[in-house]
RODREN-676007 format. One record per residue: z, y, x of N, C-alpha, C in turn. Coordinates in steps of 0.001 Angstrom, whole numbers. Atoms other than C-alpha are relative to their C-alpha. Layout:
N
+---------+---------+---------+---------+---------+---------+---------+---------+---------+
|     npz |     npy |     npx |    capz |    capy |    capx |     cpz |     cpy |     cpx |
+---------+---------+---------+---------+---------+---------+---------+---------+---------+
|       Z |       Y |       X |       Z |       Y |       X |       Z |       Y |       X |
...
+---------+---------+---------+---------+---------+---------+---------+---------+---------+
//
This chain:
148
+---------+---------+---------+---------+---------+---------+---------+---------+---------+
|     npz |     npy |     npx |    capz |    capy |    capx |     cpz |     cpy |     cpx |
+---------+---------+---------+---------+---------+---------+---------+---------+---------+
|    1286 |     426 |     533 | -106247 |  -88235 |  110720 |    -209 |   -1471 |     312 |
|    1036 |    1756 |     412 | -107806 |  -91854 |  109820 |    -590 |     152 |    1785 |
|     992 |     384 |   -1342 | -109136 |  -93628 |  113443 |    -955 |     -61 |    -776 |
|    1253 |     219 |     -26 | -112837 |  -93584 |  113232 |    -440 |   -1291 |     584 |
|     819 |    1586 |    -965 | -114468 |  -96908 |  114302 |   -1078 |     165 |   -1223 |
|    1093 |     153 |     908 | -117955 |  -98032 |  113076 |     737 |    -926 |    -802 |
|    -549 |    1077 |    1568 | -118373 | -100346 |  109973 |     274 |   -1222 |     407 |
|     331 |    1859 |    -280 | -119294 | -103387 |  111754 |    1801 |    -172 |     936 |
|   -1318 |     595 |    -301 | -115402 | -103409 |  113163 |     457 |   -1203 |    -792 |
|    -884 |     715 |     928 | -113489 | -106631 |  111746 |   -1089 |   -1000 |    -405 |
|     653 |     557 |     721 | -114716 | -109395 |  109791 |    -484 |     794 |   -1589 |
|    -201 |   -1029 |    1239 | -116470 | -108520 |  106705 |     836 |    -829 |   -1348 |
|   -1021 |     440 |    1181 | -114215 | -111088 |  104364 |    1396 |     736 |      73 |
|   -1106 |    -718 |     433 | -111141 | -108577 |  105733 |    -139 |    1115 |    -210 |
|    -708 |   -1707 |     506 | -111956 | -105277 |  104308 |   -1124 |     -67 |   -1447 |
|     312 |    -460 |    1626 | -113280 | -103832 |  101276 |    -586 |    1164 |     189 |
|     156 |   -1598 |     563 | -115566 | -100501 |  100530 |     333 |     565 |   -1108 |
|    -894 |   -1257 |     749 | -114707 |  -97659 |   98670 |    -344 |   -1017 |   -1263 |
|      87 |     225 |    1255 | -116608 |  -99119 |   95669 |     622 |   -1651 |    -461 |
|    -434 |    1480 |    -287 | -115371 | -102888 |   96157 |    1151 |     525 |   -1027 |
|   -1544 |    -109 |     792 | -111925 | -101524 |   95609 |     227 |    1112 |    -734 |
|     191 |     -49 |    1149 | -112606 |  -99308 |   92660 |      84 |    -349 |    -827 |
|     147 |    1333 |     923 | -114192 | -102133 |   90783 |    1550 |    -723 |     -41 |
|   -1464 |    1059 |    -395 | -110937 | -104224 |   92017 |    1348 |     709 |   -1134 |
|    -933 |    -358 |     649 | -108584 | -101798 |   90795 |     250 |    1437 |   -1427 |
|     439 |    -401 |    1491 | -110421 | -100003 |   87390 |     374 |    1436 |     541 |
|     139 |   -1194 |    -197 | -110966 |  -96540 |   89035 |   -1595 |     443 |     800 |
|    1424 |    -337 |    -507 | -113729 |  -94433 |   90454 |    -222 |     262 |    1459 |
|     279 |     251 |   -1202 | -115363 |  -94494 |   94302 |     944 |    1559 |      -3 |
|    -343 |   -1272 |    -162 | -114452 |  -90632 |   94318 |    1682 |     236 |     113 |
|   -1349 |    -448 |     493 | -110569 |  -90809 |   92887 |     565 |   -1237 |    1765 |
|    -314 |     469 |   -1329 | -110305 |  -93811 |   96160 |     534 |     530 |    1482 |
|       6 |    -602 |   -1429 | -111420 |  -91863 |   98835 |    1441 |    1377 |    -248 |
|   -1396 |   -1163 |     -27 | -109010 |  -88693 |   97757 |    1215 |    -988 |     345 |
|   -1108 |     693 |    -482 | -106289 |  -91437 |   97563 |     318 |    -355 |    1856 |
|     -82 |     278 |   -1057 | -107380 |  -92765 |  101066 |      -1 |    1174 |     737 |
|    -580 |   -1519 |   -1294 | -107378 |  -89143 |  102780 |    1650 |     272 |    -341 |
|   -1243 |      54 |      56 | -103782 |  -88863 |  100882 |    1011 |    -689 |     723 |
|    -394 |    1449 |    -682 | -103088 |  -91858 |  102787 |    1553 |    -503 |    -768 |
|    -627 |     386 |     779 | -101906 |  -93179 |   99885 |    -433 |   -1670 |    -151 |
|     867 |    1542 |     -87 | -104111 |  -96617 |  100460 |     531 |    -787 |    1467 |
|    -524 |     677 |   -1253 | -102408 |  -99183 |  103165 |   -1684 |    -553 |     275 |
|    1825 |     513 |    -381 | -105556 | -100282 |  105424 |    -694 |    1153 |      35 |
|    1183 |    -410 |     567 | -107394 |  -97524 |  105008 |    -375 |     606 |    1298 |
|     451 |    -458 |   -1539 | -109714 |  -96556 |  107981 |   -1677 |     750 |    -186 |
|    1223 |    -613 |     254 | -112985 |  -94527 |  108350 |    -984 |    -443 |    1046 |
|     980 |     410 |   -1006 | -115857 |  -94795 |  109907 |   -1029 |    1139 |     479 |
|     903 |   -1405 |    -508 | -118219 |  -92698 |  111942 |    -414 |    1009 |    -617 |
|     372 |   -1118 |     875 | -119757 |  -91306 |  109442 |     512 |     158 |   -1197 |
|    -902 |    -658 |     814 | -117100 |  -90718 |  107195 |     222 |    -826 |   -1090 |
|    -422 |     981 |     917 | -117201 |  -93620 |  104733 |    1524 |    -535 |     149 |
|   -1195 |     396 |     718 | -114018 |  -95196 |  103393 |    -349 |   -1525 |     506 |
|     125 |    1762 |     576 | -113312 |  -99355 |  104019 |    1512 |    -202 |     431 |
|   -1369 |     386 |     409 | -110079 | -101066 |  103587 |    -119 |   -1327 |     648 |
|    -206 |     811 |    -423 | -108479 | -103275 |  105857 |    1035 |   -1222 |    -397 |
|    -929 |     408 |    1081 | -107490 | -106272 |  103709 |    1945 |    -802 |     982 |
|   -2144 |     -23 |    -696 | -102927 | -106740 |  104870 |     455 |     -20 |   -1447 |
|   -1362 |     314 |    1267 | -100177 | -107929 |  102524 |     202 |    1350 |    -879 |
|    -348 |   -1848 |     753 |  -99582 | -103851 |  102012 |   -1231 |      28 |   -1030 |
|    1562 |     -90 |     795 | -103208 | -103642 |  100377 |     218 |    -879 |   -1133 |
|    -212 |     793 |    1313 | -102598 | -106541 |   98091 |     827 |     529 |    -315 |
|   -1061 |    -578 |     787 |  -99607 | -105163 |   97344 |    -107 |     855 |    -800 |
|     797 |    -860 |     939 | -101226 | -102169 |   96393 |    -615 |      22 |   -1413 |
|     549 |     159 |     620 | -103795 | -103087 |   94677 |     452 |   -1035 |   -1649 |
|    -567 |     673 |     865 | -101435 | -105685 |   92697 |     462 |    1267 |    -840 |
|    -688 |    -612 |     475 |  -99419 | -102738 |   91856 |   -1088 |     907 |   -1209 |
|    1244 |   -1017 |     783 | -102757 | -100460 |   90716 |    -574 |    -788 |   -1481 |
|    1027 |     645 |    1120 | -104204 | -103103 |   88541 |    1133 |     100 |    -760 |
|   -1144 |     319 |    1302 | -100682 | -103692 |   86680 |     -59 |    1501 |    -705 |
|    -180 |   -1711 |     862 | -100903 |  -99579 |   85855 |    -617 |    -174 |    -829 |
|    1109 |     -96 |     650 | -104235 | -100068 |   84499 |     254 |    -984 |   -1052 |
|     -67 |     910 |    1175 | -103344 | -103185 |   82211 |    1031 |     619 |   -1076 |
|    -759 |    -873 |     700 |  -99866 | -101496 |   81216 |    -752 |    1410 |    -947 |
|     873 |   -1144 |     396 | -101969 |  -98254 |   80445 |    -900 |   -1029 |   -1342 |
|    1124 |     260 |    1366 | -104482 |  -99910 |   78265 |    1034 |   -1064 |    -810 |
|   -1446 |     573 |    1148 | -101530 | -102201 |   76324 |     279 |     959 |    -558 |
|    -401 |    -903 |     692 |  -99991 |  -99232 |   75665 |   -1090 |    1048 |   -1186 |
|    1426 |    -886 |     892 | -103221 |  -97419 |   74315 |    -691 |    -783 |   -1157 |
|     472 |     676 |    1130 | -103714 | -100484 |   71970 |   -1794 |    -391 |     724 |
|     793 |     556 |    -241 | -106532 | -101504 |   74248 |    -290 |   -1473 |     292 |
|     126 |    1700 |    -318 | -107668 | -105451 |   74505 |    -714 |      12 |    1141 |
|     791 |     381 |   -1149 | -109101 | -106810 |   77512 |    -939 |    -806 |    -279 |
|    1293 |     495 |     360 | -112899 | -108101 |   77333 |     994 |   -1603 |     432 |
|    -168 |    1554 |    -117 | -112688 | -111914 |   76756 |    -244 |    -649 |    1655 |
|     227 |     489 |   -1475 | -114173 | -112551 |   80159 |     832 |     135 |    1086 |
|    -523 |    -469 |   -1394 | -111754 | -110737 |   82286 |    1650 |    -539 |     -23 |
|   -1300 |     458 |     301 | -108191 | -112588 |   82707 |     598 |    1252 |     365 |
|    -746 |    -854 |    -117 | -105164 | -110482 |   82319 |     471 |     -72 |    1444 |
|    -609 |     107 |   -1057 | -103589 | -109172 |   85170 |    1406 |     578 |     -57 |
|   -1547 |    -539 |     589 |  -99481 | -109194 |   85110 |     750 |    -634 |     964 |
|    -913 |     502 |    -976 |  -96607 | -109383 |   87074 |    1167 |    -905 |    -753 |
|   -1021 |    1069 |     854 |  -93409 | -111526 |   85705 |     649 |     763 |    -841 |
|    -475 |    -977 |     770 |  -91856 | -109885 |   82861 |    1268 |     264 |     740 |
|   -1549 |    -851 |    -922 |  -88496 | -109464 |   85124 |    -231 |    1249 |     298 |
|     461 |    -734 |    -377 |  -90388 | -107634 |   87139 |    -293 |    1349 |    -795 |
|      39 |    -688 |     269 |  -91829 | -105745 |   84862 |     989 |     630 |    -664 |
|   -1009 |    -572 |     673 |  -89008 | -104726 |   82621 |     994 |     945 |    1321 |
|   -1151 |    -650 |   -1139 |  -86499 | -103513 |   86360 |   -1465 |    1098 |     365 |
|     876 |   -1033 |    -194 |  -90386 | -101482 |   86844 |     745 |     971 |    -776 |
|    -350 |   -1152 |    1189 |  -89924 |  -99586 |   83573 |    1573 |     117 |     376 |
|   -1187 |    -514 |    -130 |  -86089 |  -99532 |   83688 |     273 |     976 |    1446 |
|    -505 |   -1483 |   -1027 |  -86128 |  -97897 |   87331 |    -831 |    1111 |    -164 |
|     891 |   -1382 |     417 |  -88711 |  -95358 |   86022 |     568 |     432 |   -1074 |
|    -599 |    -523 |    1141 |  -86349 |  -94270 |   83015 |     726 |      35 |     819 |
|   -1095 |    -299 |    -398 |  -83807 |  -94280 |   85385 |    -209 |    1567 |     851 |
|     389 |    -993 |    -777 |  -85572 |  -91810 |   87681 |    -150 |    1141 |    -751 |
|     582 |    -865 |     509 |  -86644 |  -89984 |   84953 |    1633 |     753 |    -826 |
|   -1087 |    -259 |     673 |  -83184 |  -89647 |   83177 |     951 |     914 |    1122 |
|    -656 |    -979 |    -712 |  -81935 |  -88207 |   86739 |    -958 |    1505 |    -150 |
|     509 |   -1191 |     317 |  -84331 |  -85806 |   86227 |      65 |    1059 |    -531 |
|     398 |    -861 |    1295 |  -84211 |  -84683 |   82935 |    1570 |    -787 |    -661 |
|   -1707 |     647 |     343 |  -79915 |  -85596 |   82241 |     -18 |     636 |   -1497 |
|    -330 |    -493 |    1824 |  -79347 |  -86228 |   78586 |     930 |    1088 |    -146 |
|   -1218 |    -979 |     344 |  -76675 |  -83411 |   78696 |    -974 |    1023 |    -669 |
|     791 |   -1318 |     283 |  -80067 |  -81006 |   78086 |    -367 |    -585 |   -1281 |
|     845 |     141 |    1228 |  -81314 |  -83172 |   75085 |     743 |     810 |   -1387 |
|    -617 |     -53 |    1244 |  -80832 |  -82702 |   71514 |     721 |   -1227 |    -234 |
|    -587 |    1447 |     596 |  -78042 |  -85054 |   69904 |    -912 |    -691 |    -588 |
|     626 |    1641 |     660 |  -80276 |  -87090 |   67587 |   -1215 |   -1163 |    1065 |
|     541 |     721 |   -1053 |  -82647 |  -87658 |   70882 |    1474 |    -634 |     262 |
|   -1363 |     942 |    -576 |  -79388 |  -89084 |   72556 |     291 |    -826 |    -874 |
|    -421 |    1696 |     745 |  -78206 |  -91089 |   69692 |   -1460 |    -979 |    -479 |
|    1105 |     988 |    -305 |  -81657 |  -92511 |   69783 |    -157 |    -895 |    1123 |
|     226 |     403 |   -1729 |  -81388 |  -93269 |   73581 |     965 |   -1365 |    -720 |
|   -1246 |     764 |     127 |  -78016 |  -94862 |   72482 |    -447 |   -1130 |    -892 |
|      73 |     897 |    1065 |  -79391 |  -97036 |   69758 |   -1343 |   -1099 |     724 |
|    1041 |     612 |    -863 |  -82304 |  -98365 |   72084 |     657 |    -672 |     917 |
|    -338 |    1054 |    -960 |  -80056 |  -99432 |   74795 |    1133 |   -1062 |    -499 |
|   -1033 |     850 |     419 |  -77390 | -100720 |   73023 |    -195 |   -1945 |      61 |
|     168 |    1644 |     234 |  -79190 | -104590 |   72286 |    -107 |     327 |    1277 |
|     295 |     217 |   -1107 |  -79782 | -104028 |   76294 |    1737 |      -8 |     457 |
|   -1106 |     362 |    -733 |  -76073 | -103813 |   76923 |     485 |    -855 |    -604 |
|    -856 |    1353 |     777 |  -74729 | -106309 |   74235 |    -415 |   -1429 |     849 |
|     278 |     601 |    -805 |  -77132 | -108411 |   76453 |     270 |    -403 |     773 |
|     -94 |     -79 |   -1567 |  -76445 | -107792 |   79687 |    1587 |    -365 |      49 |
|   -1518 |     679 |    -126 |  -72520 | -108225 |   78729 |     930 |     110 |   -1429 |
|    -307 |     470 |    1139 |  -71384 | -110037 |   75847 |     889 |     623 |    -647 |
|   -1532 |    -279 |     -15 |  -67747 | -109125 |   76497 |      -6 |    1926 |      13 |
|     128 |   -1688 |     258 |  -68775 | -105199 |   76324 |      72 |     491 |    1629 |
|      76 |    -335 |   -1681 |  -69496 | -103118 |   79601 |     950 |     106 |     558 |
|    -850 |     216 |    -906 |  -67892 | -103583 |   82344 |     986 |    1969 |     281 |
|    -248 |   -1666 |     291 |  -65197 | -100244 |   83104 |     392 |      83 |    1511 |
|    -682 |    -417 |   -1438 |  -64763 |  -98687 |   85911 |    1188 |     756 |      55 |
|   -1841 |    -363 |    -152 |  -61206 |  -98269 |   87737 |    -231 |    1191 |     577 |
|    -199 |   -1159 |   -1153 |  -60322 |  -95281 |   89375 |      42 |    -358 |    1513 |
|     375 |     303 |   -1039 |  -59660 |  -97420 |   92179 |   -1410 |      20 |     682 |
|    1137 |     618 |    -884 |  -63134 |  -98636 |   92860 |   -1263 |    1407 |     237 |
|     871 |    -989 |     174 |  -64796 |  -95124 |   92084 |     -60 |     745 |    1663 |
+---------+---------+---------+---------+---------+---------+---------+---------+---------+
//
């Protein structure tokens, strides 16, 4: 279990309440706190009487970097725009592209094309293909028996 300390622990420019970081990262006070009993929130500490505040650490930004990029990805994908007022929030497209690629990768151990249907697979195949002509001009690299 979460240490208990009162609120007034810390400065108050290093932490954050529940609803602070909500607002911050486009979710609700309620879906927070479950996260922070999951102790799924770096920082996260309680207080006497059971409130939620967040002790702001590199992990926390990190976090919260990571949360907001869901929420922008998510609404891109949904064909949503972002109000004029609010700048985008994005990581470097490197970044993002090795995101998505290790989450298809995870997901492909999962769920191994051997179970699909062929025309799924020669779809897969026709999607990565400009990603390997890319990645190596000269055609993929082969593996030896030696090095296996």
């Amino acid at each position: 279990m979460a240490k208990k300390v009162t609120f007034e622990a810390g400065s108050k420019g290093s932490r954050l309440r529940s609803g602070e970081l909500a607002g911050i990262v486009g979710c609700t006070r309620k879906r927070i706190c479950e996260l922070a009993v999951d102790r799924q929130i770096p920082g996260a500490k309680r207080t006497k009487g059971g409130h939620w505040y967040f002790v702001r650490c590199p992990a926390l930004d990190r976090w919260i970097s990571e949360r907001r990029m869901g929420v922008d990805l998510r609404a891109a994908k949904n064909g949503i725009k972002l109000p004029r007022n609010r700048r985008a929030r994005s990581w470097p497209v490197p970044v993002q592209c090795l995101c998505k690629f290790t989450s298809a990768v995870d997901l492909l151990g999962k769920h191994p094309h051997t179970r699909w249907k062929p025309e799924q697979v020669e779809h897969l195949k026709s999607l990565l293909l400009p990603v390997t002509r890319a990645l190596w001009p000269d055609g993929p690299p082969r593996r030896d028996k030696e090095s296996s």
